[in-house]
N, C-alpha and C positions, 0 to 999 in steps of 0.2 A: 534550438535551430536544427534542422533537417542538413543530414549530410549528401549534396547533389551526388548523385554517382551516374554519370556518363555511361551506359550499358550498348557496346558498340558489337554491331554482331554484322551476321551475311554474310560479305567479302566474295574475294574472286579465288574462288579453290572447289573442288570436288566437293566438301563436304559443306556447301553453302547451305545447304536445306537442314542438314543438323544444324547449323548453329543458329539457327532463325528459332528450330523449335526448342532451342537449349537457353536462347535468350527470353523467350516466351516464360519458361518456368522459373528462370533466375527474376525476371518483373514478375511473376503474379508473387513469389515465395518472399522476395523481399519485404519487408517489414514498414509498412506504408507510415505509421507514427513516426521511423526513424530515419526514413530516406527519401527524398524528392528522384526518382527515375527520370533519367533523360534517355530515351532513345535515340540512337544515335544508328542508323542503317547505312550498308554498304552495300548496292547491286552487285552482282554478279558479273558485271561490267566495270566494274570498280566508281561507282558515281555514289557519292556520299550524299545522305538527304538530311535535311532537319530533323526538327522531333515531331512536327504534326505526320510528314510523310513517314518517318521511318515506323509509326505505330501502326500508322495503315498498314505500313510493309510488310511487320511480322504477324499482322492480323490476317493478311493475306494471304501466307505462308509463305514469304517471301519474292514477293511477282506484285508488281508496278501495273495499273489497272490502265495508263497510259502509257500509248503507243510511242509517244517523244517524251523521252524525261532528262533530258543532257543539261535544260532548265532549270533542274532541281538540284543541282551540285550547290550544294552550302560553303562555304567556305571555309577552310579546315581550321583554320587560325580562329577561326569565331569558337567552333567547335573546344576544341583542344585548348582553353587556357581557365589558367586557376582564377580568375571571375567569373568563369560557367559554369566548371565542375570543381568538384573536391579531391576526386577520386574514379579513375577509370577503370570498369570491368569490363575486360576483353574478351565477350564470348566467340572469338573466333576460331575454327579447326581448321589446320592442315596450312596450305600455302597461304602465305601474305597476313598472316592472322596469329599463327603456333611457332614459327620458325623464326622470332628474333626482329622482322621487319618492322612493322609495327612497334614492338616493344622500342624500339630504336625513337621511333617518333615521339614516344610520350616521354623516354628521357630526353629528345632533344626540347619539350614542352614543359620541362620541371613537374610533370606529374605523377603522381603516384600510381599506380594498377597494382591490379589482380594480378597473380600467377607470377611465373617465373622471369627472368628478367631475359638481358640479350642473349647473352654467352648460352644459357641453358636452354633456352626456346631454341634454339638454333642449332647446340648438337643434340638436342631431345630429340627435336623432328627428323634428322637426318639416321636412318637406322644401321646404314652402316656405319654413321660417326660413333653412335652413342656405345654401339656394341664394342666398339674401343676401349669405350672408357671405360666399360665393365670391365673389361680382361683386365685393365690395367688396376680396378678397384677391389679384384681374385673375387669376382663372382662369374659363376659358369654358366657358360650362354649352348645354345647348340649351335652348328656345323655351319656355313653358311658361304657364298661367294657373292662378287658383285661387280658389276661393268656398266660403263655407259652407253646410252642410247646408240652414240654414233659405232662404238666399238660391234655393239649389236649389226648395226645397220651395214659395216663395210665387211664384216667374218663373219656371221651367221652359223656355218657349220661349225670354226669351230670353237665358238662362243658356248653351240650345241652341245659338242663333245665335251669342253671342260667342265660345265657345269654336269653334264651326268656322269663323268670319272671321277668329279670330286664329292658330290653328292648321292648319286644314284637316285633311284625312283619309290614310292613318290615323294615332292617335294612343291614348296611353294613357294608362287613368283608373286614379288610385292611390288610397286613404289618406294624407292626409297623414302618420298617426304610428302605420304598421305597418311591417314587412317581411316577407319570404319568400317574396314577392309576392303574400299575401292580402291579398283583395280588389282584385287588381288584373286590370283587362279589355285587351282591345285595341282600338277603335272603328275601325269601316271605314264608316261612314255615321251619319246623326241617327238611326235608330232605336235602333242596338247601343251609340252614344253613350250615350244613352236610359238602357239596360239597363247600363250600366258604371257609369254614376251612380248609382245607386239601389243597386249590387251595394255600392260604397265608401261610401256614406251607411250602409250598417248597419253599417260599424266603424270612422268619424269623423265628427266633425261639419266636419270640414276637407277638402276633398277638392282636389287635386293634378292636373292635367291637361297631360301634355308631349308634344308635337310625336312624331312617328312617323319613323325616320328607318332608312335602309339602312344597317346599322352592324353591329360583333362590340363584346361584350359583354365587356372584360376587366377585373381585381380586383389591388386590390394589399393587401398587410396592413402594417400599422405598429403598431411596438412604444415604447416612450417615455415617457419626461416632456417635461421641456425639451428635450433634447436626441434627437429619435424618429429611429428608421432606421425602414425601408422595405425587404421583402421582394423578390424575383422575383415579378414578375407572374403573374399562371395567367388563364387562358381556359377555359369551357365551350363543349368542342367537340360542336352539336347534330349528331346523323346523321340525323336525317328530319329535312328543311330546312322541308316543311310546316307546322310548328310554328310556331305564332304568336309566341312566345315560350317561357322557362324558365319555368313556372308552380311552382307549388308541389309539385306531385306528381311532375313531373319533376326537382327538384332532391334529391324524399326520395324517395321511395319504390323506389328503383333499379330503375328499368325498362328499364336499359341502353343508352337515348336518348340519352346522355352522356355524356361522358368530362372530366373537371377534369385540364387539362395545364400543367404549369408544367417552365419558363419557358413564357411565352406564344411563340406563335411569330409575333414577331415582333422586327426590327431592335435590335442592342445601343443603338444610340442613341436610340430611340425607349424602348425599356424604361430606359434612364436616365433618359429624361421624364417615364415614369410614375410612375415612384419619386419621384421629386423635389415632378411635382407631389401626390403622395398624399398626402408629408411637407410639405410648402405648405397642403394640405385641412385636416389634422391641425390643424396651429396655428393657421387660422383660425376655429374653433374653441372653440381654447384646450383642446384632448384630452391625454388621461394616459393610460396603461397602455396599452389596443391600442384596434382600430380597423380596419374596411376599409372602404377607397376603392374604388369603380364607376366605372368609366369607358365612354364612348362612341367608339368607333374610325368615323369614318364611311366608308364607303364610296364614295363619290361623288371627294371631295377630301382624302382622309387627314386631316382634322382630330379633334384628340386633346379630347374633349370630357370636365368630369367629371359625374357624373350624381349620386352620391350618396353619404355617409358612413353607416357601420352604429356605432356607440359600443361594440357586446356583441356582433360576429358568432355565427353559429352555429359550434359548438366541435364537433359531431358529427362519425363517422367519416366520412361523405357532404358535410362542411362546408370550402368553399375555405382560411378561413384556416389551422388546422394544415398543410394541404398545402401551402400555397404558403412557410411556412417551414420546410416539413420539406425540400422544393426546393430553399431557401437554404440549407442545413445545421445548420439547430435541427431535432430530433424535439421528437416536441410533452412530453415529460414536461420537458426544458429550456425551451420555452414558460411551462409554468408556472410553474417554478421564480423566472423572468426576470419575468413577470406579481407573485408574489408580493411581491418584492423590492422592483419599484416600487411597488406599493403602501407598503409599508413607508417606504419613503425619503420619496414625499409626502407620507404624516403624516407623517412627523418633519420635514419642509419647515416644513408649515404649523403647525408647533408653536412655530415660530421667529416669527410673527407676535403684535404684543402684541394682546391682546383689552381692557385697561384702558391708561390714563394712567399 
């Protein structure tokens, strides 16, 4: 018998249009003898569809071909129970999707999923959180400050001034709890400062501000429960070096600026570091299913910095994690297979927990 897996993607977040095409290659790569796919779509308005619409949905690249669809809201409870599915993959990034909320609902649902569960979705996404909990797990992060929208909104200047006294120039203003680098700027002085703040204030009230440093940008993936391995590194190799950064258009849109190499090329001992410490990131944490780790390579003095955990990478054909285990020797339809399973095994973990006296 076929194991139903509920593949829920879209959602109301910046990164709505990856996860549509990340759930695209999670259905075609999944293993059709061994899984019944239900599609399970979520507007960017937050309105949930069936499986006939949601296939449309992501056939469409995620855009509703009607003008009124408030009609199409399924009911979640039909959705969400163990006589429909077996097992939910949450291809969802960024807000309502990686941060914990959701994950919230499939425990309140008795179901099992993909990925990390609340506690870790939730200071995964947040980057000032999680950069905590590195320090606290003695792995070395770079420089970094952070304030709220409103703090922004009422001091301005000297929101201004702190972050370049404690930082200096350049340096980059993020969201605290997005990724794919939306809304993230680069600052080379107080005005573009300025203009970076304001760019990440329209999609957190959190905003994120780290040090500017001469560095390569490399990624590890981890797979796991308790016991997580750690992939071959990969690296995006930029060929116009003028480039401020990987923004968002250069990681999707294949404009052929880059090339994803795995292994990273760099030193077997050093890539033993990376892995190690990815798997170190991981449980600091407290992460399940997969995960990638960012890392900072500096330039200056070879110091192996990490920069950031992702809880739902992007699963797209354009997307590092399946490449960097397919490097390792997992193709990604064994990915999932592997993703699926652990899912299964930590519900049936946490089933071992008494809930009464």
């Amino acid at each position: 018998m076929k194991t139903r897996v509920g593949v829920i993607f879209g959602g109301r977040s910046g990164e709505h249009e990856i996860s549509c095409r990340s759930a695209k290659t999670v259905i075609e790569q999944a293993d059709p003898e061994k899984y019944e796919i239900v599609p399970i779509a979520i507007t960017n308005d937050g309105v949930w569809l069936d499986a006939e619409k949601s296939r449309q949905f992501y056939e469409n690249g995620g855009e509703l071909q009607q003008k009124e669809h408030k009609e199409l809201l399924f009911p979640v409870s039909r959705l969400l129970s163990p006589d429909s599915i077996d097992v939910i993959f949450p291809v969802l990034h960024g807000t309502y999707g990686e941060d914990g909320t959701i994950q919230g609902l499939f425990e309140m649902a008795d179901l099992p999923y993909v990925g990390c569960g609340v506690l870790a979705s939730s200071t995964g996404m947040d980057k000032a959180f999680m950069k905590t909990l590195f320090r606290d797990a003695g792995l070395p992060i770079c420089n970094y400050v952070w304030f709220l929208r409103d703090e922004w909104e009422r001091n301005r200047e000297t929101t201004l001034t702190q972050v370049a006294d404690k930082l200096g120039f350049p340096c980059f203003v993020k969201p605290a709890n997005l990724g794919s680098s939306v809304g993230v700027s680069k600052a080379e002085d107080i005005g573009t400062l300025a203009l970076a703040i304001e760019l990440a204030a329209e999609y957190d009230r959190k905003i994120i501000v780290e040090e500017g440093l001469e560095m390569r940008e490399i990624e590890c993936a981890v797979m796991g429960n308790d016991s997580p391995e750690a992939s071959l590194p990969g690296e995006y190799i930029i060929r116009d070096s003028s480039k401020a950064f990987l923004d968002y258009t250069e990681k999707y849109s294949g404009t052929g600026n880059n090339e994803f190499v795995v292994p990273a090329p760099v030193s077997d001992e050093l890539s033993t570091k990376i892995r190690q410490m990815a798997v170190t990131a991981f449980k600091s944490i407290d992460g399940s299913g997969l995960a990638r780790v960012d890392f900072f390579l500096r330039s200056d003095n070879g110091a192996l910095l990490v920069n950031e955990i992702n809880t739902m990478p992007g699963l797209t054909d354009a997307s590092g994690f399946p490449k960097m285990w397919a490097g390792t020797g997992k193709p990604f339809p064994q990915v999932i297979d592997e993703l699926i399973q652990l899912a299964i095994e930590r519900h049936n973990d946490k089933k071992k927990n008494k809930t009464i006296k």
